[in-house]
C-alpha positions as CSV (number, residue, x, y, z in Angstrom):
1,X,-15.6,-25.1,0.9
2,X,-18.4,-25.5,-1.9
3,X,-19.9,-28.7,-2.7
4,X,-18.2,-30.9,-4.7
5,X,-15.1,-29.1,-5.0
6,X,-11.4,-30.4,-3.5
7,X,-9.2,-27.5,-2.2
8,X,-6.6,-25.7,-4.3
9,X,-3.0,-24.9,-2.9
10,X,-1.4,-21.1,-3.1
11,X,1.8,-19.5,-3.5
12,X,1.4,-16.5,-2.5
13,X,5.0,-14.0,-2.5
14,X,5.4,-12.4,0.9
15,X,8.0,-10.4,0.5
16,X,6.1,-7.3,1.1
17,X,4.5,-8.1,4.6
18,X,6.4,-5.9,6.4
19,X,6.0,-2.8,4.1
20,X,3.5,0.0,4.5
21,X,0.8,-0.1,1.2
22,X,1.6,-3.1,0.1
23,X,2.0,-4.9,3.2
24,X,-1.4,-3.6,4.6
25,X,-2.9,-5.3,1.6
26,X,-1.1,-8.9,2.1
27,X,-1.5,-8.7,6.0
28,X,-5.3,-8.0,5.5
29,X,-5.7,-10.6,2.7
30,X,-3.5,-13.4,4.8
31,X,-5.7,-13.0,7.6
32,X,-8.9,-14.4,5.5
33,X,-6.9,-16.6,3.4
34,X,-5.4,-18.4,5.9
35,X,-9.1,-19.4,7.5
36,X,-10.6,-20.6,4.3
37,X,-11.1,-24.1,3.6
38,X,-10.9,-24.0,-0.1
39,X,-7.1,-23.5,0.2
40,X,-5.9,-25.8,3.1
41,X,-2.1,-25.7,1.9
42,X,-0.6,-22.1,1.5
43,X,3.1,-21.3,1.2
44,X,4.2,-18.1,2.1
45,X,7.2,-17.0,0.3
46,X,9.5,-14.4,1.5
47,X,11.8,-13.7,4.9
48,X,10.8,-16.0,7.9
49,X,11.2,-14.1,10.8
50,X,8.9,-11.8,9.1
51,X,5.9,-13.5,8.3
52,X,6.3,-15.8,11.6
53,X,5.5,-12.3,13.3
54,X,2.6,-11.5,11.5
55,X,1.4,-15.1,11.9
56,X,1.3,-14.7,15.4
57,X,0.5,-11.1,15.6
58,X,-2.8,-11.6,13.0
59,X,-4.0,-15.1,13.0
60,X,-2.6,-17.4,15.9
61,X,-0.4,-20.1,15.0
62,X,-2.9,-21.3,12.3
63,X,0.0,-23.4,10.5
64,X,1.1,-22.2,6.7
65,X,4.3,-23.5,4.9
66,X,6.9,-20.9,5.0
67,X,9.7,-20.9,2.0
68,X,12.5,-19.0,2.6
69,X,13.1,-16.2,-0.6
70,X,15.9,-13.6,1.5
71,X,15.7,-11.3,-1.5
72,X,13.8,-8.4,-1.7
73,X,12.0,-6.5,-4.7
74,X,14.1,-5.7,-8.0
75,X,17.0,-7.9,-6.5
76,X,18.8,-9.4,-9.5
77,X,19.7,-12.3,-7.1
78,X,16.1,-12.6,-6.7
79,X,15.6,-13.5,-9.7
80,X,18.2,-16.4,-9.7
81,X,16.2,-17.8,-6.5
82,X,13.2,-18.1,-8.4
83,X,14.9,-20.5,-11.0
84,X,16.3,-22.2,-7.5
85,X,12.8,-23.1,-6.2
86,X,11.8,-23.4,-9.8
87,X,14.3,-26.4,-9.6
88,X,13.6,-28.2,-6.8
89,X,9.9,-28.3,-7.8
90,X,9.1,-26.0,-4.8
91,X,6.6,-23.4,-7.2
92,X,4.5,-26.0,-8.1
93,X,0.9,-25.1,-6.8
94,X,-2.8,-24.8,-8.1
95,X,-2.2,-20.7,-8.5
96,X,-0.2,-18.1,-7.4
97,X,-0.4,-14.6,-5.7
98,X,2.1,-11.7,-6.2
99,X,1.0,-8.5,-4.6
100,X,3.8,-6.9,-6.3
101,X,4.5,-7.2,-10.0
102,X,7.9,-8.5,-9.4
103,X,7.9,-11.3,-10.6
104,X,9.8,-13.8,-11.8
105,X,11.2,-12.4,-15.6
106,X,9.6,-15.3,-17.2
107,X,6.3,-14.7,-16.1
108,X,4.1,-15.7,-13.2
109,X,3.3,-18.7,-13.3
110,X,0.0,-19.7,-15.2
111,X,-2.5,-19.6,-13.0
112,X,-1.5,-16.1,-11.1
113,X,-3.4,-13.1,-9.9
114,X,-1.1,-10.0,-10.2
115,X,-1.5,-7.0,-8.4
116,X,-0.3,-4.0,-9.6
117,X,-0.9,-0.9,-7.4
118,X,0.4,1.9,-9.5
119,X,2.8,2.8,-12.1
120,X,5.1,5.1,-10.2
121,X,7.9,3.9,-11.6
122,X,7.1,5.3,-15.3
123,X,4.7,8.7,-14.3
124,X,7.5,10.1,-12.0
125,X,10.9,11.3,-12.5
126,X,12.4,10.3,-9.3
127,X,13.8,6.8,-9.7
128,X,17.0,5.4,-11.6
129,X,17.0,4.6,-15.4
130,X,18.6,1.4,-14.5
131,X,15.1,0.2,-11.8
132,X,13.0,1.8,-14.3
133,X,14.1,0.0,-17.3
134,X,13.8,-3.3,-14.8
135,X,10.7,-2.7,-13.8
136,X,9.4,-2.3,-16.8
137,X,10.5,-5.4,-18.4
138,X,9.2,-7.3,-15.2
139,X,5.7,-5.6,-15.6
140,X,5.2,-6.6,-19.4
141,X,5.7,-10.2,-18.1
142,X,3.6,-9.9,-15.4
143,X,0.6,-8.4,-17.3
144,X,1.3,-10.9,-20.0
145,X,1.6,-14.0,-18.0
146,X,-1.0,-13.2,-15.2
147,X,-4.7,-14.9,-15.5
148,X,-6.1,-11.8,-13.4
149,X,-4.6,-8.5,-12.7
150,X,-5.5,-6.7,-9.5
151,X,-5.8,-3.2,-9.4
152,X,-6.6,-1.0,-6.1
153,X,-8.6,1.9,-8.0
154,X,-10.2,3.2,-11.3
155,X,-7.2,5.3,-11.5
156,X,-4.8,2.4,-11.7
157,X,-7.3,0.7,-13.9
158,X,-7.6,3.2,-16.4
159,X,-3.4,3.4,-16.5
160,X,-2.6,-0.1,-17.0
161,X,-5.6,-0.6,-19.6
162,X,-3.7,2.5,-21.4
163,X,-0.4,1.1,-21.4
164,X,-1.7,-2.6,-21.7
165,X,-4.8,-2.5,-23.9
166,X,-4.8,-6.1,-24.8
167,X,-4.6,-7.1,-21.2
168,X,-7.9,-4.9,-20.2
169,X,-10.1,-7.6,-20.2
170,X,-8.1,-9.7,-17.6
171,X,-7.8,-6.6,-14.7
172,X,-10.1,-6.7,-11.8
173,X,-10.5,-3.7,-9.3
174,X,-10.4,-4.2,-5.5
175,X,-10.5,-1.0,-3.7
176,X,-8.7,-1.1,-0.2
177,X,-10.2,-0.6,2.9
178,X,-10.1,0.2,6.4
179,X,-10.7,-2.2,9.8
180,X,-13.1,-1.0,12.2
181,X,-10.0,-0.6,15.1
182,X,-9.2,3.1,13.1
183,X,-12.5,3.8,13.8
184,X,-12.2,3.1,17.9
185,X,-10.9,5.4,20.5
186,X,-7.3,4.9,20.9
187,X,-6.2,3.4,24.3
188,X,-3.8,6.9,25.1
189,X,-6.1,9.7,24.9
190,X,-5.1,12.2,22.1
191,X,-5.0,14.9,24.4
192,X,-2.3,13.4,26.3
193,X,-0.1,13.9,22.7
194,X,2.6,15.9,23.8
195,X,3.3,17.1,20.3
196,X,0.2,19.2,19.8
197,X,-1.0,20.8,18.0
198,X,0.2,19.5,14.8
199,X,-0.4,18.9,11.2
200,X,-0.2,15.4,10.5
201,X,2.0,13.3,7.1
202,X,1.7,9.9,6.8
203,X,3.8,7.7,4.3
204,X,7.0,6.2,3.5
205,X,10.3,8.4,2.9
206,X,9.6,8.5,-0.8
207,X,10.2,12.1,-2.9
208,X,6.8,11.8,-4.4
209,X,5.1,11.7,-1.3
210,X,5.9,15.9,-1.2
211,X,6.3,16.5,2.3
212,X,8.8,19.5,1.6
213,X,5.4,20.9,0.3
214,X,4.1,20.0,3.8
215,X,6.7,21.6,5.7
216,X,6.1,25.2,3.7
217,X,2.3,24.6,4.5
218,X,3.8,24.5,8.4
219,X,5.9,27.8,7.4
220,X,2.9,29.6,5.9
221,X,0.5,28.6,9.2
222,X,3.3,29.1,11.6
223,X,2.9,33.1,11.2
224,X,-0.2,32.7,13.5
225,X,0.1,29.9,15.4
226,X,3.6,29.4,16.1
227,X,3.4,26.4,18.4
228,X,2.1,24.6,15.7
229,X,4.1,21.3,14.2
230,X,4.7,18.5,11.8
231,X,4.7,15.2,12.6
232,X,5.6,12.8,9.6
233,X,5.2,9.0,10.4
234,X,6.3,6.3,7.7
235,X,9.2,4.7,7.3
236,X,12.5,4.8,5.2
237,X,15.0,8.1,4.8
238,X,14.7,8.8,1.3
239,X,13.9,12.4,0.6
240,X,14.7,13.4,4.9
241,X,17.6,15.6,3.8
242,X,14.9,17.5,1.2
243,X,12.8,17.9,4.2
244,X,15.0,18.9,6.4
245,X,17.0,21.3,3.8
246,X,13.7,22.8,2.8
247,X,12.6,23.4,6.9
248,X,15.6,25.1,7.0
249,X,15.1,27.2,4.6
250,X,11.9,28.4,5.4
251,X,12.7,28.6,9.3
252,X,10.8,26.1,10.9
253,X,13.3,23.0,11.2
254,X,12.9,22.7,15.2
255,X,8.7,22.2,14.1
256,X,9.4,19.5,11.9
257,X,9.4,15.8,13.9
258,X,9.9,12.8,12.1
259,X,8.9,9.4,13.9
260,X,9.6,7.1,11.7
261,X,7.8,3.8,11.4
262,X,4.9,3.7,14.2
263,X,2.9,1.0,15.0
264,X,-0.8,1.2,14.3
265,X,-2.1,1.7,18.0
266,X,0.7,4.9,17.7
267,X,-0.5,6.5,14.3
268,X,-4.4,5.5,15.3
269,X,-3.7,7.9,18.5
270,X,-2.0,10.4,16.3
271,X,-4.6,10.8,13.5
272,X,-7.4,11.1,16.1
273,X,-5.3,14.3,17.7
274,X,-4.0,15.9,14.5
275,X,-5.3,19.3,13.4
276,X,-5.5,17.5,10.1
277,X,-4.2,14.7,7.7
278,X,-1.8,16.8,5.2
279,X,-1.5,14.6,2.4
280,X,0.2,16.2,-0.7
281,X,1.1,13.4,-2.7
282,X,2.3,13.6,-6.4
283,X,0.9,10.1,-6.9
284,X,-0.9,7.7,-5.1
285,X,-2.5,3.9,-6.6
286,X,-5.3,4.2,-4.4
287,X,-4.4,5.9,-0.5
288,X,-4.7,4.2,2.6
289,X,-3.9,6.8,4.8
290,X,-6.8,9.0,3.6
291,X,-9.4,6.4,5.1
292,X,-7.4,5.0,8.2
293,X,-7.4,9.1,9.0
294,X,-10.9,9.9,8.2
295,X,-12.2,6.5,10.0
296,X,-10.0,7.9,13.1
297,X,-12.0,11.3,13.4
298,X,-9.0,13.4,11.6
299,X,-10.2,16.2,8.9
300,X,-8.2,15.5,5.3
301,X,-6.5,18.0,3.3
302,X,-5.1,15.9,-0.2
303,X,-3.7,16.6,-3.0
304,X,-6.0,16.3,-6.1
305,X,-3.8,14.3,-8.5
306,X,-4.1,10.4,-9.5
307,X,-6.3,8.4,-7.2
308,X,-6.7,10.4,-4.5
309,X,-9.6,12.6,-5.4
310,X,-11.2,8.6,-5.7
311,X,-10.7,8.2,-2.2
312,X,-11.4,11.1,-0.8
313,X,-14.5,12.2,-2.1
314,X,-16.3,15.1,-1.0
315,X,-15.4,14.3,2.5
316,X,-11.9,16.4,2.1
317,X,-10.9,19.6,0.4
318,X,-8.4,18.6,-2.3
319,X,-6.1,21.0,-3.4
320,X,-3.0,21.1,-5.8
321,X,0.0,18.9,-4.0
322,X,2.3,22.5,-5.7
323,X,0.0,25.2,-4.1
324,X,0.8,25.5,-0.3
325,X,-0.8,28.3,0.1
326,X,-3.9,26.3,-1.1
327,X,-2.9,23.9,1.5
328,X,-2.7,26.4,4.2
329,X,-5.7,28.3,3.3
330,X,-8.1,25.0,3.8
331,X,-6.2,24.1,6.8
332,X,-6.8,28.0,8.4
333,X,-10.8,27.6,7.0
334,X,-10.8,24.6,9.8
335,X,-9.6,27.0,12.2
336,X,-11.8,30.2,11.5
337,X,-15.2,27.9,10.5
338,X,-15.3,24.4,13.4
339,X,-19.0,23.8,11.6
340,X,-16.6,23.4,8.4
341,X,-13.8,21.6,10.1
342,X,-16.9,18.9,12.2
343,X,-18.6,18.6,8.7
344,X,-15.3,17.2,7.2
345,X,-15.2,14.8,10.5
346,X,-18.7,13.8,9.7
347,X,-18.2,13.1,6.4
348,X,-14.9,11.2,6.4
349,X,-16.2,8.8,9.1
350,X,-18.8,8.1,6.9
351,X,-17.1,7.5,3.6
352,X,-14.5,5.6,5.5
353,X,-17.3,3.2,6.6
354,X,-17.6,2.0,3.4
355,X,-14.3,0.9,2.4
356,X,-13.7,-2.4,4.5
357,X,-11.3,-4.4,4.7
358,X,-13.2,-7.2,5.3
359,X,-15.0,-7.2,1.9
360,X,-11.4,-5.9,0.2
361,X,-10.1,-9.1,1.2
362,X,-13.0,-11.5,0.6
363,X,-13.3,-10.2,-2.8
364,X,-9.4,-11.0,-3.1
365,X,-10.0,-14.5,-2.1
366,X,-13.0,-15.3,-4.3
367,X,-10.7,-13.7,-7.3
368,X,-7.8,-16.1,-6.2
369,X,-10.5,-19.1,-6.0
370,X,-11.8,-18.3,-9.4
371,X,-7.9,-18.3,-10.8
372,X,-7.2,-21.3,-9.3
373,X,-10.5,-23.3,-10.6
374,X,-9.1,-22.3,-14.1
375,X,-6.6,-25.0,-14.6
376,X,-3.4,-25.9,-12.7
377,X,-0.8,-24.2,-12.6
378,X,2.6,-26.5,-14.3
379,X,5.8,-25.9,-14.4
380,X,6.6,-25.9,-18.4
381,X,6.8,-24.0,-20.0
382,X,6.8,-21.5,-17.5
383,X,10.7,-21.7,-16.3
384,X,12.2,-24.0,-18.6
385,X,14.1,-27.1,-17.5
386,X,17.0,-25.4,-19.1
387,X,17.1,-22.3,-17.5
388,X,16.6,-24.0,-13.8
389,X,19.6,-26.7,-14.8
390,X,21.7,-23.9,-15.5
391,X,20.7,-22.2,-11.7
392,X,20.7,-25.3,-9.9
């Protein structure tokens, strides 16, 4: 703790810990957070079964306050258990951390870092009037309300600055990172993968994520190397009947293998014996799997739209997420040219060297610090003692 200074308590809305992007992000963060003395009282809000296994998973049974929220993102009954806690004085802390701009409608609370890792919701035309009309009234409240936003790239940066100009002044960029176990050999050898060789997705089950452009990449490479396959791991079932319609079409629906949800010793082992990391994304805030793959020794083939030419570099080939033959092409370069295909290797190890979690996450806390040494956080006007009477 610095000299002279008292600690400051957090809020900080774990709702997300289980989740893929997001939940990387929290998980990472908690892990420092939870070990620094300038915030000895932090209250983890979300499902408790959750964060009690990621407590002993991550860091031990280092003790943090657990407040039961049962609702997940974009539930309107979520937004009723807000003005609950509101009213039993249960929100009342120096700052506040959302990870998600879900927020509470009326705002964050006053002193609150807000992160906000893409706006997917109003660049793509897959989700619901109804959640995008939501999400967008939460957003303006969160970028109103919030002391800092967090952003994980320039990309994201540059969008929310467009669509929030007044609010440029408050957004701070993090980048993510990766930890140095996607860099170490995994404990089964690749080699012992039964389902090589294979192209490699990684990502939850949503339509952006384009792996029906994936599978005709598998069609177009399967004309010379029919043994080859997909494997997709991420969770959720949103777009599988795409997939699966689209292998069928094109032929190779016994090629295509969908794991689901893997744990990270699992997806470690599969990047490192992957042909490649196919990643054809229509959007991305920033791109996690991009690093964890090149850290784990696995050549990347991206698309070249939002932020993933920021993370990739020049230690992938980037092509248009539309263009499978693009895809396929850079993908059959590896195979015909292995200096090409060990340069990539090379290359991504490095770059992925310099994203780390541990400075991601260090610079989160500082930010957090900084917010809550601003003032503390009250509860009026921020959720009125009208609006929690009329909850309570």
């Amino acid at each position: 703790m610095e000299q002279g200074t008292e600690g400051r308590s957090l809020l900080v809305d774990a709702r997300g810990i289980a989740q893929s992007g997001i939940g990387r992000w929290l998980r990472e963060v908690l892990k420092r957070l939870v070990e620094d003395p300038r915030f000895p009282r932090v209250t983890l809000l979300g499902r408790p079964g959750e964060i009690r296994e990621f407590e002993e998973e991550a860091w031990g049974r280092r003790r943090v306050r657990v407040l039961s929220f049962p609702h997940h993102f974009y539930a309107p009954a979520g937004q009723a258990h807000w003005l609950f806690l509101a009213a039993r004085g249960a929100l009342r802390h120096d700052a506040a951390f959302f990870p998600h701009y879900d927020v509470p409608l009326p705002g964050p609370p006053p002193c609150s870092v807000v992160m906000v890792h893409d706006l997917a919701h109003f660049s793509l035309p897959y989700f619901p009037r109804w959640k995008v009309a939501l999400a967008g009234t939460i957003l303006d409240r969160a970028v109103q309300r919030a002391t800092r936003i967090l952003v994980p790239s320039r990309t994201t940066e540059a969008a929310v600055s467009a669509r929030f100009p007044q609010a440029a002044s408050r957004i701070r960029t993090i980048v993510g990172g990766v930890g140095p176990e996607w860099a170490l050999p995994p404990v089964v050898p690749p080699s012992t993968e039964p389902l090589r060789p294979y192209l490699l997705c990684v990502g939850n089950r949503k339509p952006h994520k384009n792996f029906a452009t994936a599978v005709e990449v598998l069609a177009r490479l399967r004309r010379t190397r029919p043994e080859l396959r997909l494997v997709i791991a991420g969770r959720g079932n949103e777009d599988v009947d795409q997939v699966r319609e689209r292998a069928r079409a094109c032929g190779v629906d016994e090629a295509v293998v969908e794991l689901g949800g893997v744990p990270d010793e699992r997806l470690r082992a599969l990047y490192a014996g992957a042909e490649c990391l196919l990643f054809p994304s229509l959007y991305e805030g920033w791109g996690l799997p991009v690093l964890e793959a090149m850290a784990a020794g696995a050549p990347v083939v991206a698309s070249n739209r939002a932020s993933l030419p920021e993370a990739v570099g020049d230690a992938g080939v980037l092509a248009d997420p539309a263009d499978a033959g693009a895809m396929a092409a850079a993908v059959e370069r590896m195979w015909h040219e292995p200096a090409f295909r060990e340069e990539l290797v090379r290359r991504g190890r490095a770059r992925a060297a310099r994203f780390r979690w541990d400075d991601a996450a260090a610079a989160t806390v500082d930010l957090l610090w900084e917010v809550a040494n601003a003032g503390r956080c009250v509860p009026e006007p921020w959720i009125s003692a009208k609006a929690t009477a009329a909850h309570g």
